[in-house]
Residue, then its C-alpha position, 0 to 999 in steps of 0.5 A: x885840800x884840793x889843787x890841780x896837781x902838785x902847786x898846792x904842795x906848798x900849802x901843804x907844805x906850810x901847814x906841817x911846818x905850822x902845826x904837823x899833827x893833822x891828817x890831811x887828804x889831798x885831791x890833785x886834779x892831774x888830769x885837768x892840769x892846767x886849770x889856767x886855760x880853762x874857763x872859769x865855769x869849768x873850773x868850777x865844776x871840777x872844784x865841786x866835784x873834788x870837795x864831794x870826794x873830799x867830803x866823804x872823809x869828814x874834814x875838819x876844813x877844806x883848803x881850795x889850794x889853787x887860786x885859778x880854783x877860787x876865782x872860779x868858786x867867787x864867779x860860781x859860788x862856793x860848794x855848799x860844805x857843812x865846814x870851813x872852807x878857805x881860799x888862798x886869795x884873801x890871806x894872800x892879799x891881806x899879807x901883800x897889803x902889810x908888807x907894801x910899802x909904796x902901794x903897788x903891788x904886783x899880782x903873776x898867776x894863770x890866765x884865767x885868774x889873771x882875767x877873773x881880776x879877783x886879786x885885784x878887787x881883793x886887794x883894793x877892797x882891802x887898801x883902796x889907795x893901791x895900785x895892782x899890776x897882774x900878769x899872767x904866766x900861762x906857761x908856768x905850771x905845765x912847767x912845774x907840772x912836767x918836772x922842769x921846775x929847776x930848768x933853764x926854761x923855767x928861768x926863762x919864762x919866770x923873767x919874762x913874767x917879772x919884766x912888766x912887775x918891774x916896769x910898773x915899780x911894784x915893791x911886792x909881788x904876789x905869787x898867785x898861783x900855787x905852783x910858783x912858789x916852787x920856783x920861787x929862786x928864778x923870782x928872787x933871781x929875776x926882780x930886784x933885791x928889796x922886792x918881798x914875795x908873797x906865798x898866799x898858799x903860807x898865809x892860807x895854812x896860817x889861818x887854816x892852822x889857827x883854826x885846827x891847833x884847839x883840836x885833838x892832834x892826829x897821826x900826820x897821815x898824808x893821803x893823795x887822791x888823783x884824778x891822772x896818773x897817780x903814780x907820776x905824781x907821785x914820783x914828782x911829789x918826792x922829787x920836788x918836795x920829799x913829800x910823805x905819802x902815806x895813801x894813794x889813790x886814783x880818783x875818776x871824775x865824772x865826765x858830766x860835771x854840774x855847778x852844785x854851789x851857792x852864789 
């Protein structure tokens, strides 16, 4: 599983609550955080380099646990794997598109998802008759990531994200980027009641989980690798989730990323 930091914690957090048997190894690119400002080429050169360290411990499966990360891996093509690979964009849509029930649907994520425009081509490719509402949040995971999930200023910045969802009448929203869910409560305070939230990182564990149950349980090993302080994130992780941490890791990357994927 592979995530700018802690926003793919929630992924994970979905996958032990759907099937807890399974040994997961979790890059965190802390010292990149935020993906969002950055261009897409560059995000995907960062993706590459975290599935090569992923690789090396023989996945059943790899999440890319970051939405910012899969716009970039569509705009640059996918790391060449010799096993699945899963994004959050398409379960996340699919899931937006049962639950609607007007036909409008809201998308809140990184800038750099937000311009990439990949959930919205998703979810039109998908139910051609809807209308997608986006709006970015830039400030959103330097929030999480700093620990002010449960502040003032996280509900602040989450209701401003909100307003334009409301204006545009979307009945459905989707959290596109896997740190919102960690603020989860400030949306569900800030949009109307009747309003159903949508955790893509939920609907990717769900099919990531179906495709590991016909396999040998293992140990519920969580092992971390991180490319900043791994000792920070390690305290944040706790806190906010009371994440196990059995292996920590600091990870390097190189400085001189190359695009290694496949259009």
């Amino acid at each position: 599983m592979l995530d700018s930091g802690l926003g793919g914690l929630t992924v994970l957090a979905a996958l032990r609550a759907t099937i807890g048997g399974v040994d997961v190894q979790y890059f965190a690119d802390t010292a990149n955080v935020p993906y969002g400002d950055r261009s897409l080429a560059d995000v995907a050169a960062l993706g590459y380099a975290a599935v090569e360290h992923l690789l090396k411990a023989q996945p059943s499966l790899i999440v890319a646990a970051s939405g910012t990360t899969c716009a970039a891996f569509e705009a640059h093509g996918w790391p060449r794997a010799d096993v699945p690979l899963f994004g959050v964009v398409t379960p996340g849509a699919a899931a937006a598109i049962d639950l609607t029930r007007n036909g409008r649907i809201g998308v809140v994520a990184t800038q750099a998802t937000v311009d990439s425009g990949i959930f919205e081509r998703t979810i039109v490719a998908l139910a051609p008759g809807a209308r997608v509402c986006s709006v970015a949040a830039p400030t959103l995971v330097p929030i999480v990531e700093s620990g002010r999930w449960a502040s003032a200023v996280a509900r602040t910045a989450v209701a401003g994200a909100c307003r334009p969802l409301a204006r545009a009448g979307c009945d459905t929203v989707i959290l596109g980027c896997t740190h919102f869910p960690h603020l989860r409560k400030w949306f569900e305070a800030a949009l109307q009641t009747g309003v159903e939230l949508v955790d893509p990182g939920f609907a990717c564990a769900t099919a990531a989980a179906e495709l590991l149950r016909p396999m040998r349980a293992a140990t519920g090993r969580t092992a971390f690798l991180v490319s900043g302080g791994a000792q920070e994130f390690a305290r944040n992780a706790h806190a906010l989730m009371e994440i196990r941490i059995d292996g920590l890791r600091h990870i390097q990357l190189s400085g001189r990323l190359k695009a290694s994927g496949t259009a």
